[in-house]
MIBATOR-898682 format. One record per residue (C-alpha): x, y negated, z negated. Coordinates in steps of 0.5 Angstrom, whole numbers, padded with zeros to 4 digits, always signed. Each point is the difference from the previous one (the first is absolute). Example, Ala and Ser with C-alpha at 12.3 -4.5 7.8 and 13.67 -1.06 7.14 Angstrom:
BEGIN
+0025+0009-0016 +0002-0007+0002 
END
This chain:
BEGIN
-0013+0213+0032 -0005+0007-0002 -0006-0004+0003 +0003+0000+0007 +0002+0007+0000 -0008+0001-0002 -0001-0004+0006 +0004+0005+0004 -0003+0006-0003 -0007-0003+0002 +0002-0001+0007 +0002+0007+0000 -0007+0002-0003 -0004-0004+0005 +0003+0002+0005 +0001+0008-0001 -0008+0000-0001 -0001-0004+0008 -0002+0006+0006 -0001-0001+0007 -0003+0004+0006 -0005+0002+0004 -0006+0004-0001 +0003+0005+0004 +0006+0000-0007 -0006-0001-0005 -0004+0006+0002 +0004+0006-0002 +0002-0004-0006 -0007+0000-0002 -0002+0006+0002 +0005+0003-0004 -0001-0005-0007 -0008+0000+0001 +0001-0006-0006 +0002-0004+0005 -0007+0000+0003 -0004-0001-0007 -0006-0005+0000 +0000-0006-0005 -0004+0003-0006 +0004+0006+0000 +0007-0004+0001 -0002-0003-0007 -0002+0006-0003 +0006+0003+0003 +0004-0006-0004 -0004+0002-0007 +0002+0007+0000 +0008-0002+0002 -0001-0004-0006 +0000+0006-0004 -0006+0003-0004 -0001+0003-0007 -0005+0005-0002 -0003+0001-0007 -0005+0005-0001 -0005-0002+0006 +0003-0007+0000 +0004-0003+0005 +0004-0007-0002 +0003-0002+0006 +0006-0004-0001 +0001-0005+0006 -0004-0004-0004 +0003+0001-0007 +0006-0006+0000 -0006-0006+0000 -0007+0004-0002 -0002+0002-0007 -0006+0004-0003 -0004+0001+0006 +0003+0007+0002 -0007+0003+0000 -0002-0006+0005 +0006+0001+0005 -0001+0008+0001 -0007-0002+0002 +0001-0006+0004 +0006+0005+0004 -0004+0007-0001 -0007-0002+0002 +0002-0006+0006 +0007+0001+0003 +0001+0007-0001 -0007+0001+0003 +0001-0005+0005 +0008+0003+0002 -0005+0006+0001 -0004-0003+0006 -0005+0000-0005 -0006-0006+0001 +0002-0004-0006 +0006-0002+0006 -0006-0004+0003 -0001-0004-0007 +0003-0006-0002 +0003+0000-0006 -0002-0005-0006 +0002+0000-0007 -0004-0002-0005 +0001-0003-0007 +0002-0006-0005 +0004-0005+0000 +0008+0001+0000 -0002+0009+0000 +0006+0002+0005 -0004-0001+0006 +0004-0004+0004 +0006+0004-0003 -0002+0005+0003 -0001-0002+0007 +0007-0004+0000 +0004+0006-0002 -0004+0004+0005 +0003-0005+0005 +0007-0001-0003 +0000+0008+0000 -0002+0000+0006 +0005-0004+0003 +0006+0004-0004 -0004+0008+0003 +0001-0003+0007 +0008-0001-0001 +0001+0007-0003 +0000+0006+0005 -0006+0003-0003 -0004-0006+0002 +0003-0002+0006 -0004-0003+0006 +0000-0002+0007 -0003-0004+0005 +0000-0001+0007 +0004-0006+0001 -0003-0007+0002 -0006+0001-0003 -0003-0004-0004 -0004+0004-0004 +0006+0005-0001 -0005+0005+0003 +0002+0008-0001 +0004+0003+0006 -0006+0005+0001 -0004-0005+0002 +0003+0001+0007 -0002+0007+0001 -0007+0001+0004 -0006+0002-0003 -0001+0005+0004 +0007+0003-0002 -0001-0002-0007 -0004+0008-0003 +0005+0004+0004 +0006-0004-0004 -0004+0000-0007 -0001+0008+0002 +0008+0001+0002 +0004-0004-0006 -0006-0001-0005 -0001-0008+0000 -0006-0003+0001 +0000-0007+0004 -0005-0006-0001 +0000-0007+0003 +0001-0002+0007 +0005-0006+0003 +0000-0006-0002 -0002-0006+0006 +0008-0002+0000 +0003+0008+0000 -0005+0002+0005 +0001-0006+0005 +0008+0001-0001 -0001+0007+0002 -0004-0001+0006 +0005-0005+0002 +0007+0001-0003 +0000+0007+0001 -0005+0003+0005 -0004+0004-0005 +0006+0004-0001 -0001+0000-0008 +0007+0004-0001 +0004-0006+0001 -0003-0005-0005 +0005-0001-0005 -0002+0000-0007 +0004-0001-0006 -0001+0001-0008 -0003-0005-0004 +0000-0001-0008 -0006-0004-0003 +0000-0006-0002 -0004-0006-0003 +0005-0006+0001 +0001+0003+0008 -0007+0001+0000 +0001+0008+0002 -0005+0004-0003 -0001-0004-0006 -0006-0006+0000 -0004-0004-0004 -0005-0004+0001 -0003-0005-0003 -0006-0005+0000 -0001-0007+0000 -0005-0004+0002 -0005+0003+0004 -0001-0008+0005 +0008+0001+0001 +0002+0007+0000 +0000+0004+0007 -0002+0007+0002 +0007+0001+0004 +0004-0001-0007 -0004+0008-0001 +0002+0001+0007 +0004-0005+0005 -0002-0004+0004 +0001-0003+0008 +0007-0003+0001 -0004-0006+0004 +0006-0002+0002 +0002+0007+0005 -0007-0002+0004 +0002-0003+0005 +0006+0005+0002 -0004+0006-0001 -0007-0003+0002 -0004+0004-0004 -0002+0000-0008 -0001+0008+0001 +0008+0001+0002 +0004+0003-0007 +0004-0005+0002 -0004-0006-0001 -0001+0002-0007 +0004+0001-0007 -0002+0006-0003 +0003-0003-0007 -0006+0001-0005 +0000+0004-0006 -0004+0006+0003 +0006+0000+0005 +0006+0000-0004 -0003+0004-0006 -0001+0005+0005 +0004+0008-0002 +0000-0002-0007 -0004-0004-0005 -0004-0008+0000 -0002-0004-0006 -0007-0003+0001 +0000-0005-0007 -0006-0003-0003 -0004+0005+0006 -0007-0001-0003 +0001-0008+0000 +0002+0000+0008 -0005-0003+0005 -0004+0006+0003 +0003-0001+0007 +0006+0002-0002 -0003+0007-0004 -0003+0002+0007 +0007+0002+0003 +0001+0004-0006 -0007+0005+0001 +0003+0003+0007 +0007-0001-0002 -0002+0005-0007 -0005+0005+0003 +0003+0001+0009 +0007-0003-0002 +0001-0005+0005 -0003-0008+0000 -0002-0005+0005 +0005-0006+0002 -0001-0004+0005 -0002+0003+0007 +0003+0006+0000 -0003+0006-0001 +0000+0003-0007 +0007+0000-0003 +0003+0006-0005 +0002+0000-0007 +0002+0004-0005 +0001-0004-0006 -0002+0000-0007 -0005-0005-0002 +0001-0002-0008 -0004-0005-0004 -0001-0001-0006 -0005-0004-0005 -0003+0000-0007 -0007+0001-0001 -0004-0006+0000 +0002-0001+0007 -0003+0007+0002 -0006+0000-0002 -0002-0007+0003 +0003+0004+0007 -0004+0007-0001 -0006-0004-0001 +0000-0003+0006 -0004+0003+0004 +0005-0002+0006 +0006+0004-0002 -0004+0006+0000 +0005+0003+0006 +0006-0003-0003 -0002+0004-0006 -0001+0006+0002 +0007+0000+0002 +0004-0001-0006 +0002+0004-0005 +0000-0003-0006 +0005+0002-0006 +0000-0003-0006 +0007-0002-0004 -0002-0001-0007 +0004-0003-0006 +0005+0005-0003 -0003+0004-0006 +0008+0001-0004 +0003-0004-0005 +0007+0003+0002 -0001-0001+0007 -0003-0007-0001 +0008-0002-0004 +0002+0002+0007 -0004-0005+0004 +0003-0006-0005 +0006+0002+0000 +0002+0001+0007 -0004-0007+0001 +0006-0003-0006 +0005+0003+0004 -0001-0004+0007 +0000-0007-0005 +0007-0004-0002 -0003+0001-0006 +0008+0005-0003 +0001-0004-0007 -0007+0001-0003 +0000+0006-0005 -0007+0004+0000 -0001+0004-0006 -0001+0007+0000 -0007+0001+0001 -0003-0006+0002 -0001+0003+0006 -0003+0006-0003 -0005-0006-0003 -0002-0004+0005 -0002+0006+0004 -0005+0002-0005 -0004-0006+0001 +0000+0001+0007 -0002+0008+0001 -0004-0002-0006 -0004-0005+0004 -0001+0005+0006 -0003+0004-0004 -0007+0003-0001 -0004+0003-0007 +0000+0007+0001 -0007+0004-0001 +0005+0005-0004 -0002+0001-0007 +0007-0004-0005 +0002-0002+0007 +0002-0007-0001 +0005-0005+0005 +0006+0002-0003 +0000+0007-0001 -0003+0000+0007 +0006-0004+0002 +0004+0005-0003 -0002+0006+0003 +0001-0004+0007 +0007-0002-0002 +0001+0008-0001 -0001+0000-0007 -0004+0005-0005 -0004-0004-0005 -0005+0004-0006 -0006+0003+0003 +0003-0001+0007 +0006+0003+0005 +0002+0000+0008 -0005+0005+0001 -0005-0005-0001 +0003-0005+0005 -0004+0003+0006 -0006+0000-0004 +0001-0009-0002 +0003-0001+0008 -0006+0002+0003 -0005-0004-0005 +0005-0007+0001 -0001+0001+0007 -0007+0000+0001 +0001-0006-0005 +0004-0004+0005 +0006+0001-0006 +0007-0004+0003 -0004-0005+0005 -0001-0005-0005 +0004-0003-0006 +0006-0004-0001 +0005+0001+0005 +0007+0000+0002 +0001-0007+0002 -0002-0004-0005 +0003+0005-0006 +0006-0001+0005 +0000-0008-0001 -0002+0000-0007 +0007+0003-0001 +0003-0004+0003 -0002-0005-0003 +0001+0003-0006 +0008+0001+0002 +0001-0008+0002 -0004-0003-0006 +0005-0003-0005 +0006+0003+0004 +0000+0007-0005 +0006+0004+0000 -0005+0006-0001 -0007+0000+0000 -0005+0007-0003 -0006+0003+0000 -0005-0005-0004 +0004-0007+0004 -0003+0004+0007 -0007+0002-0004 +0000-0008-0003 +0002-0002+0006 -0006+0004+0005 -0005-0003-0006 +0002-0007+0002 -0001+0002+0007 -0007+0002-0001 -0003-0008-0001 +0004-0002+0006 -0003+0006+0005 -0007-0003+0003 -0003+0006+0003 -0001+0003-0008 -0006+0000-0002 -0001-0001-0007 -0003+0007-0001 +0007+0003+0003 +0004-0005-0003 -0003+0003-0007 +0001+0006+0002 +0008-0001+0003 +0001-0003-0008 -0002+0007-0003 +0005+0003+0005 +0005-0004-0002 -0001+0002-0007 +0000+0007+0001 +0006+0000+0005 +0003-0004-0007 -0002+0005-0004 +0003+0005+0004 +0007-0003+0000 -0001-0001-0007 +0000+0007-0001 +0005+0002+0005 +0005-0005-0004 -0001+0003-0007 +0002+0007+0003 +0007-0004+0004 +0002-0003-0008 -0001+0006-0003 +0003+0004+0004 +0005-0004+0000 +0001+0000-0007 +0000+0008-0001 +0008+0001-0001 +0002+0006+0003 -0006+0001+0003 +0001+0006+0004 +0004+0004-0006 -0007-0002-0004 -0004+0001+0004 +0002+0007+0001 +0001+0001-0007 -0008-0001-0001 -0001+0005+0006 +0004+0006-0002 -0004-0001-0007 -0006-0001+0003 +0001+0007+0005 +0003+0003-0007 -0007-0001-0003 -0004+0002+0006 +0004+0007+0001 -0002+0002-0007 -0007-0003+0000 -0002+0004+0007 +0004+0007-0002 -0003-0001-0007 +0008+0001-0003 +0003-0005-0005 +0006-0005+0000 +0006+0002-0004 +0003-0007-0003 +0007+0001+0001 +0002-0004-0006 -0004+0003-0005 -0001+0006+0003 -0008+0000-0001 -0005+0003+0004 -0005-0006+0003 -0007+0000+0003 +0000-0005+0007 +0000-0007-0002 -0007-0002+0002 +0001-0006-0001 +0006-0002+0004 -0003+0004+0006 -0006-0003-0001 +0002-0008-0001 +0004+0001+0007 -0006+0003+0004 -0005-0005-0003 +0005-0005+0004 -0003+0002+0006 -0007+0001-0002 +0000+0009-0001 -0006+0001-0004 +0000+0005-0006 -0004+0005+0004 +0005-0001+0006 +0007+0001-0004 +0000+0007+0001 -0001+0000+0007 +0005-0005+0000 +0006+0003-0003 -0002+0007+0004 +0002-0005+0006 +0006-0002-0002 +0002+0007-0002 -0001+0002+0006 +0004-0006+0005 +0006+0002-0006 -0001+0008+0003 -0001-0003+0007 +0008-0003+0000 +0003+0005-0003 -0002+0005+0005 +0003-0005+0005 +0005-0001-0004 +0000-0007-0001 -0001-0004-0008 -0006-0003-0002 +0001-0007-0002 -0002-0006-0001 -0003-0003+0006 -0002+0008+0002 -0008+0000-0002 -0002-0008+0002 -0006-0001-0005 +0006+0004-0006 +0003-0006+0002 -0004-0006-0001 -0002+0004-0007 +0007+0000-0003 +0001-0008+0004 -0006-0002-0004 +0002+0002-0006 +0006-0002-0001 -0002-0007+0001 -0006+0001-0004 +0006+0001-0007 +0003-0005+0003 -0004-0005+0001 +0000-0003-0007 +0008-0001+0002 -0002-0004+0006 -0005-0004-0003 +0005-0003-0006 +0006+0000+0004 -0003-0005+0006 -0005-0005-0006 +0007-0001-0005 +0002-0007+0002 +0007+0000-0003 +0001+0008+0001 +0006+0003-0004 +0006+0004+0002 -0004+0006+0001 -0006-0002+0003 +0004-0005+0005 +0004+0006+0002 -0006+0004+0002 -0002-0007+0004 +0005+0000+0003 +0001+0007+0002 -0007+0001+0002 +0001-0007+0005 +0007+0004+0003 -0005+0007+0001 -0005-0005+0004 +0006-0004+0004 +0004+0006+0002 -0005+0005+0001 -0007-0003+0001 +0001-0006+0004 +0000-0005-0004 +0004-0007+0000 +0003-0003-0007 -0007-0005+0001 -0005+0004+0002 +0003+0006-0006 -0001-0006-0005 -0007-0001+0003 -0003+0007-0001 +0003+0000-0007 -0003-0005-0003 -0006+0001+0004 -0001+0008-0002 +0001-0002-0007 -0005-0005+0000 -0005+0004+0003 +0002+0006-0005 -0002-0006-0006 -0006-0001+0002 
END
């Protein structure tokens, strides 16, 4: 069976990735790969940059990320730059905790988890690879066992600085198994891993009367006393919390400001010295990454309690909004679609698109900007230029938001998630489209009780505007549809339209090659595509200047200019074919017992939407009848 090969291919791999040795092996490996020495902050740096990283301008997109996160690239290069590639450098951000803040269903706990399943994935590559002293507990750096008064020579020597000291097991094995000759130790390669509980650890708290402090940092095997006699023998404790088996790597610290402040003390050497206090041992060294996040309610009842003033200082708080982005947002709804059972229900072109509106709409603050309205804004986001404004505004409208607080409060994906699926079940539909799911987010409104009345109004108002929106975007897909040969029409109205503009800008006529007459540029033609798109009487000859000059630009580089080579010429003559056509449409869709030639228009315009826009036989019907009622209105 292929499953068994699988099986035996696994074990292969598994097995190629076990090393074993002694100090006295590791040393000139390490000496001789200093990535083999990283510290755990750099490790998931290192990671972050394995992952690949795409540079745009002075934008960094950092592609570790881009499988499961969506819109939030601005928020992840700072999160990268300002805390883990500073902290990789040694930095003192390094000595902070790492608490992300933000609302509810934000990515938040995404993040940390692909940090821990990367992290678990890095250690099995050669790039990430790590090794521990064998035996111990902690799976502690081999460097460890170098004297600290040889350490400055060594970091002078090969370049690799070394922090940390022994555990209590490994120094107490090194004293009695091998007579302080650190160079028979034995030490082997690890990979990180949650399950095993190797460099991965999440901690979790519960009820403050039950829960135990050794859960963070182990705790005395009673059962050892009497054959080791002393509760301060290593031997006499279990070194099995999750500041022990998270260290190298990463622990998740849930619901960190609702935790009992007992367990928040360990937290304040272990961030600032790098070392905690367990048992009756001295301090014991970590070098882990402690994460937390929360939203903000709970924060600000934490910072304005006086009592975790230290604690505070050493955390750096990063916040993680919403994302800002219609397409992005589509992104999020469809991956969350596609780890359903749900495979037999058709989602309609666009219903997404809808849905996503709403929800970036909702998240979304009024801007101070004269004509600035929330759809233009959410356009100018989504990478759009809108009348009056372009993406050189975006700088300017981020800023503005950021000190508004936009993307920490609106709707968020979870709920839009579950509306959908409810939308996707009701009445076992074989497709669904864009007004079942805004009907279907409407409803869920009255059942939501932490909507206050005023939001509840105001969510009403979105949903309107998204149906506005999809209105618009609908009419445009039925029309396009009904352009027969729409590439050959819309060409034939572009080389008339550069014809005249030529003529007009060179102050020449057109030669009519029927009656062979001398014309003047038609004004009129030229003027009812720009107006399409908002040129004014006093921009026309700037505008066409324009063209003239991006026509010169391709032919110097030998390339035609076409259709789609000038983006604002482009929705020009778009919205002028559909302007003629309009009546078309609307007479077309309204008749209820078409004749042959408008049931073949229905018909053809219905195979365009199934074949080349995505549309099933119902949600083409559906569109139809729906562009067609709203042109009769």
């Amino acid at each position: 069976m292929e499953v068994i090969k699988w099986l035996r291919e696994y074990r292969e791999i598994e097995a190629a990735l076990a090393w074993s040795g002694t100090f006295a092996d590791y040393l000139p490996m390490v000496t001789k790969n200093p990535n083999l020495a990283l510290h755990a902050h750099a490790r998931i740096y290192a990671m972050l940059k394995a992952a690949g990283i795409e540079t745009s301008g002075d934008q960094k997109k950092y592609k570790f990320f881009d499988k499961e996160l969506f819109g939030l690239d601005k928020t992840l290069e700072r999160l990268i730059e300002e805390y883990f590639h500073s902290a990789a450098k040694r930095l003192d951000v390094r000595k902070r905790i790492l608490l992300l803040m933000g609302p509810v269903s934000g990515g938040k706990s995404t993040i940390v988890s692909l940090l821990k399943r990367g992290l678990e994935e890095f250690t099995r590559t050669e790039e990430g690879a790590v090794y521990a002293i064998d035996g111990c507990p902690m799976h502690e750096d081999p460097l460890h066992l170098l004297p600290v008064s040889l350490r400055p020579q060594f970091e002078e020597l090969y370049g690799i600085r070394i922090e940390g000291n022994l555990c209590p097991v490994c120094r107490l094995r090194l004293d009695e198994e091998f007579g302080g000759e650190v160079e028979h130790i034995p030490v082997k390669r690890i990979v990180f891993s949650e399950e095993q509980r190797v460099g991965v650890g999440t901690f979790t708290p519960s009820d403050p009367k039950s829960q135990d402090i050794a859960d963070l940092t182990g705790s005395i095997d009673f059962s050892t006393i009497t054959e080791y006699g002393s509760e301060s023998d290593p031997r006499a404790y279990r070194f099995d919390g999750e500041l022990n088996k998270a260290n190298r790597g990463l622990m998740e610290f849930q619901e960190m400001l609702k935790s009992d402040e007992k367990f928040l003390w360990n937290l304040l050497s272990l961030s600032q010295e790098g070392n905690f206090k367990a048992g009756r041992f001295a301090l014991i060294s970590a070098d882990e990454l402690v994460i937390a996040h929360t939203n903000e309610n709970e924060y600000q009842a934490f910072i304005s309690n006086k009592k975790n003033e230290a604690l505070q200082s050493r955390i750096i708080v990063m916040h993680i909004p919403y994302n800002l982005k219609v397409s992005d947002e589509v992104k999020i709804y469809e991956k969350l679609i596609s780890q359903s059972d749900i495979k037999n229900v058709h989602l309609a072109p666009h219903s997404l698109w809808a849905t996503s509106v709403f929800s970036v709409l909702s998240r979304i603050k009024p801007s101070k900007k004269q004509g600035m309205d929330l759809v233009k804004k959410m356009r100018i986001y989504d990478g759009e230029d809108v009348e009056g404004f372009n993406q050189k505004d975006i700088k300017e409208l981020t800023m503005e938001g950021e000190e508004q607080g936009e993307g920490m409060s609106g709707v968020d994906p979870r709920y839009v998630i579950n509306r959908i699926s409810t939308a996707l079940i009701r009445d076992d539909h074989a497709c669904i489209n864009a007004l079942d799911i805004l009907r279907a987010l409407k409803d869920g409104l009255s059942q939501h009780t932490s909507i206050m009345k005023e939001e509840k109004e105001n969510l009403l108002n979105l949903i309107a505007v998204a149906r506005r929106e999809y209105d618009e975007m609908a009419k445009i897909e039925v029309q396009k549809a009904f352009v027969y040969a729409y590439e050959e029409s819309a060409k034939s109205l572009l080389n008339n339209y550069l014809d005249n503009v030529e003529a007009f800008c060179n102050s020449s006529k057109l030669y009519d090659q029927i009656t062979g007459e001398q014309l003047e540029p038609d004004e009129q033609l030229m003027r009812s595509i720009e107006e399409q798109i908002g040129v004014s009487e006093n921009a026309k000859k700037t505008f066409r200047e324009e063209i003239l000059i991006r026509i010169s630009m391709y032919a110097r580089k030998g390339k035609a200019f076409g259709y789609s080579s000038h983006e604002r010429l482009k929705e020009a003559i778009e919205k002028k074919l559909f302007a003629d056509l309009k009546d078309i449409v609307k007479i077309t869709t309204s008749v209820d017992h078409p004749d042959q030639d408008q049931l073949r228009r229905i018909n053809n315009v219905m195979d365009r939407l199934i074949n080349e826009h995505g549309y099933c036989p119902i949600c083409a019907n559906e569109i139809v009848k729906y562009v067609g009622a709203l042109l009769n209105r």
